[in-house]
C-alpha positions in Angstrom: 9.6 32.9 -91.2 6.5 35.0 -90.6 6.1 37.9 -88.7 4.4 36.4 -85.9 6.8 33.3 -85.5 10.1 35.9 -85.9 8.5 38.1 -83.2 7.7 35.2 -80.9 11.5 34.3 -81.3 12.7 37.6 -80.4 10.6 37.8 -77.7 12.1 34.6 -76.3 15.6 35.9 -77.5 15.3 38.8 -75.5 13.8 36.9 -72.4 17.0 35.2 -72.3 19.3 37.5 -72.8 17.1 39.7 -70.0 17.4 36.5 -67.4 21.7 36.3 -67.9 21.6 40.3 -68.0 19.6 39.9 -64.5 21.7 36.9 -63.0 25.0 38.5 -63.9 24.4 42.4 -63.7 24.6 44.8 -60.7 23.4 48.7 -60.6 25.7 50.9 -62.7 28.1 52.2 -60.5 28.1 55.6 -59.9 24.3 55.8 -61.0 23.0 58.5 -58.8 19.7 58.1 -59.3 19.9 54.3 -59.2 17.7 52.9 -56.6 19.1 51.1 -53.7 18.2 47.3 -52.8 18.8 46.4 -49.4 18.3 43.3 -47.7 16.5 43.6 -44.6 17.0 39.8 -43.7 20.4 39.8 -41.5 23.6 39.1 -43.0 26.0 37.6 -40.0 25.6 34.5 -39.2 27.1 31.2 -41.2 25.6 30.0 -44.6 24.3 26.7 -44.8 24.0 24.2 -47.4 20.6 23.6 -49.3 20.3 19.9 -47.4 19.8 21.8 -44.2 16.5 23.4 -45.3 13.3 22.5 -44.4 12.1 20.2 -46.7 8.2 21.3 -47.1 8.6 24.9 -46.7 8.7 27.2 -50.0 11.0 30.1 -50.2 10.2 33.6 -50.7 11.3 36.6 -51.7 9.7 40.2 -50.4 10.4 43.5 -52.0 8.9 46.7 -50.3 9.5 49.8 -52.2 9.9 52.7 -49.4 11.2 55.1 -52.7 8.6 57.5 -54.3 10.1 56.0 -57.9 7.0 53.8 -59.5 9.2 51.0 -61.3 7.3 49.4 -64.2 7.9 46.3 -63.5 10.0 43.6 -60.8 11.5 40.4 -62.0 13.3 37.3 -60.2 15.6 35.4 -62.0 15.2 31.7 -61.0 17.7 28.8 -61.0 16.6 25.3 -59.4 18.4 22.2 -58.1 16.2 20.0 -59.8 16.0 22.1 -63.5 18.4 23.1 -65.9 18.1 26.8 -67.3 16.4 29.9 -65.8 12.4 30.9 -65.0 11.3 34.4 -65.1 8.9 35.4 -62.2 7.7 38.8 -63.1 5.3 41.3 -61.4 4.5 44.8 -62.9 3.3 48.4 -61.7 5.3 48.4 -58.6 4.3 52.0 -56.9 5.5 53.5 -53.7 4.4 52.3 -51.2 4.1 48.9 -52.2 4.7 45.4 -51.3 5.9 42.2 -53.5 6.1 38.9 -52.9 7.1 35.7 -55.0 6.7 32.2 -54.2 10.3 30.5 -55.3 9.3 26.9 -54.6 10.4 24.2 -52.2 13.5 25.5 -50.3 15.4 22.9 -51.2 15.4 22.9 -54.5 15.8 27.1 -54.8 19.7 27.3 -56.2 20.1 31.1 -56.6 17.8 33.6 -57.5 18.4 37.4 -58.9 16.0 40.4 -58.3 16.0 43.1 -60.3 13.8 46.3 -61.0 13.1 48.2 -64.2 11.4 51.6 -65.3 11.3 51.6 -69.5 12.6 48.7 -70.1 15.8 49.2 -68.7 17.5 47.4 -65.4 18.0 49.9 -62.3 18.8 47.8 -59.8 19.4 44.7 -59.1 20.1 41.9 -56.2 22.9 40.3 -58.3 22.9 36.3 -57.8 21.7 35.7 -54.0 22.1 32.1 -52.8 19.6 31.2 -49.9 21.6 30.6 -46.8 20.5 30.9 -43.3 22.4 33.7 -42.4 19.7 36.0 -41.3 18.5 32.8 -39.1 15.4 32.3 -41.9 16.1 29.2 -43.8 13.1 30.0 -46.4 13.1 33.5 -47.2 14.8 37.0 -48.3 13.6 40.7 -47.8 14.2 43.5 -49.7 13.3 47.1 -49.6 14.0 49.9 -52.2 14.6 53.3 -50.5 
């Protein structure tokens, strides 16, 4: 194999193995530097099932970094209804200050979703797997700010 072809299949190798990390990991407990993900969308009242959503609305997910920590970059792990594996949504050079958003798709067909945040390569925090329910009383989409 040349170098090019092995470095493209590490590259996807490590993509993987990034998108499981993200869907499965939490924050290091006892990190005390670790930033803090909260969800500023509600978290009382009943889940419902993906039927229920509205069918032409696409969901989103917000992230508003309140810290003064610049995090190199901000990635949501993706799993659908309608496709098998895991998509990669990635932004980069997320300052203070600043606010993200990413366009999931058709709420109906969103099956879970991970956020997580990274400074050198390494994860610092993280959503862990979220599954879209309307328990903030927003069918359609999640907020989520780093402070």
């Amino acid at each position: 194999m040349n170098t090019i072809k092995s470095r493209a299949v590490r590259a996807v190798a490590a993509a993987a193995v990034s998108a499981a990390a993200l869907l499965l990991a939490s924050p290091p407990a006892g990190a005390a530097d670790a930033p803090v993900l909260s969800r500023t969308t509600g978290t009382t009242a009943a889940a419902v099932t993906h039927d229920a959503m509205p069918e032409a609305a696409n969901f989103t997910v917000t992230l508003i970094n309140l810290s003064d920590v610049r995090f190199d970059e901000a990635v949501v792990s993706l799993s659908r209804h309608s496709a098998s594996g895991v998509r990669l949504l990635r932004q980069t050079n997320i300052g203070p200050m600043t606010v993200r958003q990413w366009n999931l798709g058709p709420c109906t067909d969103v099956k879970t979703y991970a956020l997580g945040v990274y400074v050198g390569g390494a994860l610092v925090g993280s959503t862990g797997n979220v599954t879209p329910n309307a328990d903030d009383g927003d069918l359609c989409s999640d907020e989520y700010e780093i402070e």
